[in-house]
C-alpha positions in Angstrom: 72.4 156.7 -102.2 72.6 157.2 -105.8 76.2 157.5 -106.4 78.6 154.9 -107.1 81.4 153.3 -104.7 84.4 152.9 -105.9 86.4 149.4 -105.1 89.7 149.0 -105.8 91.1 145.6 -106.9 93.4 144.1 -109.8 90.7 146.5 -112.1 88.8 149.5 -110.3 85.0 148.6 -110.4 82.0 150.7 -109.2 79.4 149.4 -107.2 75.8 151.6 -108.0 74.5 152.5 -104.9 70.4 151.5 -106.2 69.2 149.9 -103.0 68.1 151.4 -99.8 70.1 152.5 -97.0 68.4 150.9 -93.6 68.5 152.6 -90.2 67.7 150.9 -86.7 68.1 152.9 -83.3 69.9 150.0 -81.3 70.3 152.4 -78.3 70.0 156.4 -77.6 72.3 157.6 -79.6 73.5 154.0 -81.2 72.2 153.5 -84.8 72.8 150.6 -87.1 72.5 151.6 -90.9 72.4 149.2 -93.3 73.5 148.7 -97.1 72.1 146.2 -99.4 74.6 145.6 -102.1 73.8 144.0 -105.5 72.7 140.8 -105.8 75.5 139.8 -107.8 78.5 140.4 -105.1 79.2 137.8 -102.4 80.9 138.3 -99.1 84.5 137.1 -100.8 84.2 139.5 -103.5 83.1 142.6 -101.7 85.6 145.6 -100.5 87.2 145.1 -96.9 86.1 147.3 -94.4 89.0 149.1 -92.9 87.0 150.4 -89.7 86.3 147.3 -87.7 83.2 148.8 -86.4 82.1 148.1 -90.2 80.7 144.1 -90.5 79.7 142.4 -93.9 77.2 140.3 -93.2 75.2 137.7 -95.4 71.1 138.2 -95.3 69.3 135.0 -95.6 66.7 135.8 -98.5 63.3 137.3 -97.2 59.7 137.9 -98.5 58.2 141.8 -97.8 55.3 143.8 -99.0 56.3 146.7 -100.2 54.4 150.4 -100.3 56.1 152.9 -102.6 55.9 156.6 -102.5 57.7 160.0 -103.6 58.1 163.1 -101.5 60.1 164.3 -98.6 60.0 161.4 -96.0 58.6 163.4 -92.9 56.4 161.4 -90.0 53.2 162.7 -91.6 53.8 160.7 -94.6 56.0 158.1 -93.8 52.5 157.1 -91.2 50.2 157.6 -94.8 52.5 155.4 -96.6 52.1 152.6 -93.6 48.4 152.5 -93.6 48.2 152.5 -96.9 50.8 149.6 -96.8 49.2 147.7 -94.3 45.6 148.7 -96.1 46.9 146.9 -99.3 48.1 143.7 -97.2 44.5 143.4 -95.9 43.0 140.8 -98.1 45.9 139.9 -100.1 47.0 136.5 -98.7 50.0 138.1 -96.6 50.0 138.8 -93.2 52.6 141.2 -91.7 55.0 139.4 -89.7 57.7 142.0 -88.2 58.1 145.8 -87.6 57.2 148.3 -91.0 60.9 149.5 -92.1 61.4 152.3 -94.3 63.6 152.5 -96.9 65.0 156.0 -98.5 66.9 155.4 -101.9 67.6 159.3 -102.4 69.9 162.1 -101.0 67.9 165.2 -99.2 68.8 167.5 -101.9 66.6 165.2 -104.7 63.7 167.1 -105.6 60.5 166.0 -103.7 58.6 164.8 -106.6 61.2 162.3 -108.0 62.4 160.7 -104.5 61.8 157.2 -104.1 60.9 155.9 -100.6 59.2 152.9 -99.3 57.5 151.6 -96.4 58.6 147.9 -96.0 57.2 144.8 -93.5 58.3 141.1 -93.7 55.7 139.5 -94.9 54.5 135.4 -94.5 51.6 133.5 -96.3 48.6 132.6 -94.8 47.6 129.4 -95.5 45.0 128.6 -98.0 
């Protein structure tokens, strides 16, 4: 999701689409996707949803590890980029405290090279 949304209001503003778009199977066939809007909107100043299947939610702030990697986000690699993920975590100070999530930032038609995906877990610290 690299283009811009469009919100209208007394002046038309754009909204870059630069975070990750989230997907959770709730159910066969039910799927929750999520977007992560920019830091800088709050729920009074974002667009209305006119579908009321849409909800705006707040997030309270969270701390994840994060494993970056390019290429076209198929099971093979999205499992390397886990292990690799969880490989990195090993001694760090962090221990993995939820489900690995990936985020995909890119359209398909993005060349493979250039894509930007990443392998996320909530993350807490372990105590010294």
């Amino acid at each position: 999701m690299t283009a811009p949304v469009e919100q209208s209001s007394i002046q038309p503003s754009k909204i870059a689409m630069t975070a990750p778009v989230a997907q959770t199977q709730t159910s066969p066939g039910q799927w929750t996707i999520s977007f992560f809007m920019p830091a800088n909107y709050t729920l009074a100043n974002l667009p209305k949803p006119l579908d009321p299947a849409v909800v705006i939610v707040e997030v309270p702030a969270e701390t994840y590890a994060v494993y970056r990697f390019s290429g076209v986000p198929g099971v093979g690699l999205v499992r390397e980029a886990h292990a690799k993920l969880l490989t990195g975590l090993a001694d760090s100070g962090w221990r993995p405290s939820g489900d690995i999530i990936d985020w995909f930032y890119d359209p398909p038609w993005t060349i493979p090279f250039v894509r930007r995906n990443e392998a996320a877990v909530l993350v807490t610290q372990i105590p010294p």
